[in-house]
N, C-alpha and C positions, 0 to 999 in steps of 0.2 A: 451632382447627379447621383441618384441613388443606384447601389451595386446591382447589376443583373446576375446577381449567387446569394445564394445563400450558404453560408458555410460551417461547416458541422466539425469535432474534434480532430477526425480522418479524413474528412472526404469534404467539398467541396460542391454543389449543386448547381449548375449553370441554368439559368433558366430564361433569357430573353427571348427566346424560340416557341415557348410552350404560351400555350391558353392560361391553361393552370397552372396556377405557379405554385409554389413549397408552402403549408399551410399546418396551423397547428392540432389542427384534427387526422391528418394523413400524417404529419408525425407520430403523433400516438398512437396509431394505428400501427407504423412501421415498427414502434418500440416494443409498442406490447406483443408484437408476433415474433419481436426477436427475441423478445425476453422468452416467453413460452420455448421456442425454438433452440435458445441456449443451455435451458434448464432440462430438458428432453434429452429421453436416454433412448429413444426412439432410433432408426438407422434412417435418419433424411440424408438423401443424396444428391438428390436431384429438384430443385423449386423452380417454378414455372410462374410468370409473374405478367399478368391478362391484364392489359390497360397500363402497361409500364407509367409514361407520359414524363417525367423528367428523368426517370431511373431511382426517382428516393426511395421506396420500400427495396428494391432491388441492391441499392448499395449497403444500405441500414441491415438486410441481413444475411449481405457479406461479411460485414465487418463481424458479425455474431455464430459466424459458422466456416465453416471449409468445402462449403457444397458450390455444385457445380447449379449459376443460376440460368435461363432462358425468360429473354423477357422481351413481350407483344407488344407493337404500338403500330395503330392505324393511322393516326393522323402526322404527314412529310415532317413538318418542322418539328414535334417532339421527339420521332421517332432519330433525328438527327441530333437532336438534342442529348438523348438516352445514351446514345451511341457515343457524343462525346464525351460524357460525365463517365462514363463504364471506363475509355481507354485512358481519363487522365487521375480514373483512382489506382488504389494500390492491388486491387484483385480486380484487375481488368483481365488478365487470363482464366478469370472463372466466371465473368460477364458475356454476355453474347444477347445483343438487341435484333431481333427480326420487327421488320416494316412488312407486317400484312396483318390483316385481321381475321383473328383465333376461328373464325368458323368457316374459314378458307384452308385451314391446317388437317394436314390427314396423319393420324395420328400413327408415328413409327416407332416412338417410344413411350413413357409415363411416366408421372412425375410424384416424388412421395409428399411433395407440400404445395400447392398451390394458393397464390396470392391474388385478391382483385379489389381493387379501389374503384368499382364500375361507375359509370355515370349515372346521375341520380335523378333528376328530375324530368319524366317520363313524360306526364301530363301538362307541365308548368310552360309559361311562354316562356318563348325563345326570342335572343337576343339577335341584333345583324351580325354577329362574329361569330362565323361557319367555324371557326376554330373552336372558339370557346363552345359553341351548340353541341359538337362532338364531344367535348370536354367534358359535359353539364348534362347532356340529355343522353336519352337512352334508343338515340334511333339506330346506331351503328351498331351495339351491341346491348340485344334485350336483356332482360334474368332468364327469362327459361332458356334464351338462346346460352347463355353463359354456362347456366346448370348442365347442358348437355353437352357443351365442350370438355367440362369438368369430368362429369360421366367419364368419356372418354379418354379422357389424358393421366387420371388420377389412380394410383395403383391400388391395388383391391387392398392395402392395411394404410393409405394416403390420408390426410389431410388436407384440407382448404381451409383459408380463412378471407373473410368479405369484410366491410363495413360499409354502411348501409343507413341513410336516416333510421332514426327511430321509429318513424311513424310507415316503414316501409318493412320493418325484421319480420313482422309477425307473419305477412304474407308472404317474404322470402322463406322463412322456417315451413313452412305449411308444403311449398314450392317443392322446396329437399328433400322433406320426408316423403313427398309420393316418389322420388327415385332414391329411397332408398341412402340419404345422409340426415344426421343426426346430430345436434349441439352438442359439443363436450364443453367444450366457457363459452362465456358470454361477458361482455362488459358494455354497459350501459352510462352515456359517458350527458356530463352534464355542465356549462360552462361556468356556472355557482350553485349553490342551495339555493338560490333564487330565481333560477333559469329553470323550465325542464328538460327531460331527457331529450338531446337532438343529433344524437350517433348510437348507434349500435354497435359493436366489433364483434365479430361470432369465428369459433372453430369450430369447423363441422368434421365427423369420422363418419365409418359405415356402419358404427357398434354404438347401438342404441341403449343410453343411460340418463340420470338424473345428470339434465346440465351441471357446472359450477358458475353462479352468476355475480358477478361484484356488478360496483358503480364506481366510476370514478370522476371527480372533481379535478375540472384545470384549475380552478382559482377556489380559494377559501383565504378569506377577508382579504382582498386585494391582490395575493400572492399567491403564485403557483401551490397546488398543494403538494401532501408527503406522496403520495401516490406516483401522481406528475412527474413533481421531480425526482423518486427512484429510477422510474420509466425511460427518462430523459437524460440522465445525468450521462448514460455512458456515450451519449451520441451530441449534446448540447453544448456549445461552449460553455463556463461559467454562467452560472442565471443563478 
């Protein structure tokens, strides 16, 4: 039978609970905001993490910082889920899963980095698995609905970071900027030079500038790329 975890250098992923399980696009995602996040001389203290659902982005930048995280999950069994993978890592006193969803939250404090792997397919049919439909679609939590939690929760020198199909950024971007957030990277991710683009990863601030945009390559001839795997290495077993 095959393991219900996925298991990472530090930490451990339990996921037989969840719709969505641990994927290689929501890893890089996790990576590359920890990496930014590591490299930052910025004063993050506080991340706030909307659509937790197994806890991976939330662990992944534990392991890359000393901030105290908060992380949302609406649907019962990942939110259970979250909750155990937080208290059987090693910074489960700086983890804390809330089961409600984010636009039920009245905001008492702010957060200087905000995280969200939203659900993505708005328009697209839906499956018989209420789980996975929350997982995948965007009826429990829209974008605008999301952008204006964010509004709300994010401190006036904060960050967010999103990922987001490709073919959805350009009108999230557009979304931001009428309130007032702004690209600072971008990485446009690709699964060969033979695939096209089919993830976006964006960090948005309130200080409007020339984005910095790379591409990044999972695979180049067969094998993970250099990218990839600098991205990855501190959180992947051997690969």
């Amino acid at each position: 039978m095959a393991n219900t975890y996925f298991e990472f250098q530090q930490f451990k992923v339990h996921q037989e609970f969840c719709a969505m399980k641990v994927c290689t696009d929501a890893c890089l995602f996790g990576a590359w905001v920890a990496n930014w996040l590591m490299h930052s001389e910025l004063p993050i203290n506080q991340i706030l993490d909307i659509g937790a659902g197994t806890g991976l982005l939330s662990l992944m930048l534990a392991q890359n910082s000393n901030t105290i995280i908060d992380a949302f999950e609406i649907d019962e069994g990942a939110a259970k889920q979250a909750t155990e993978n937080f208290e059987r890592s090693k910074w489960s006193n700086r983890l804390t899963l809330l089961h409600a969803p984010i636009q039920t939250i009245v905001p008492n404090q702010q957060y200087d980095l905000i995280i969200s792997n939203p659900p993505f397919y708005e328009d697209d049919l839906k499956s018989s698995n209420t789980a996975r439909n929350l997982a995948l679609h965007s009826q429990a939590l829209k974008l605008d609905e999301l952008l204006n939690a964010i509004q709300q929760l994010l401190t006036a020198n904060g960050f967010f970071a999103i990922m987001l199909p490709y073919s959805r950024a350009g009108q999230f971007i557009e979304m931001a900027n009428r309130l007032g957030f702004y690209v600072e990277k971008a990485a446009n991710v690709q699964q060969t030079e033979l695939h096209g683009f089919f993830r976006t990863m964006l960090l948005f601030s309130r200080n409007s500038q020339k984005p910095i945009t790379e591409t990044i390559l999972i695979k180049n001839n067969q094998t993970y790329s250099e990218a990839f795997r600098n991205l990855l290495s501190p959180f992947y077993l051997p690969f």
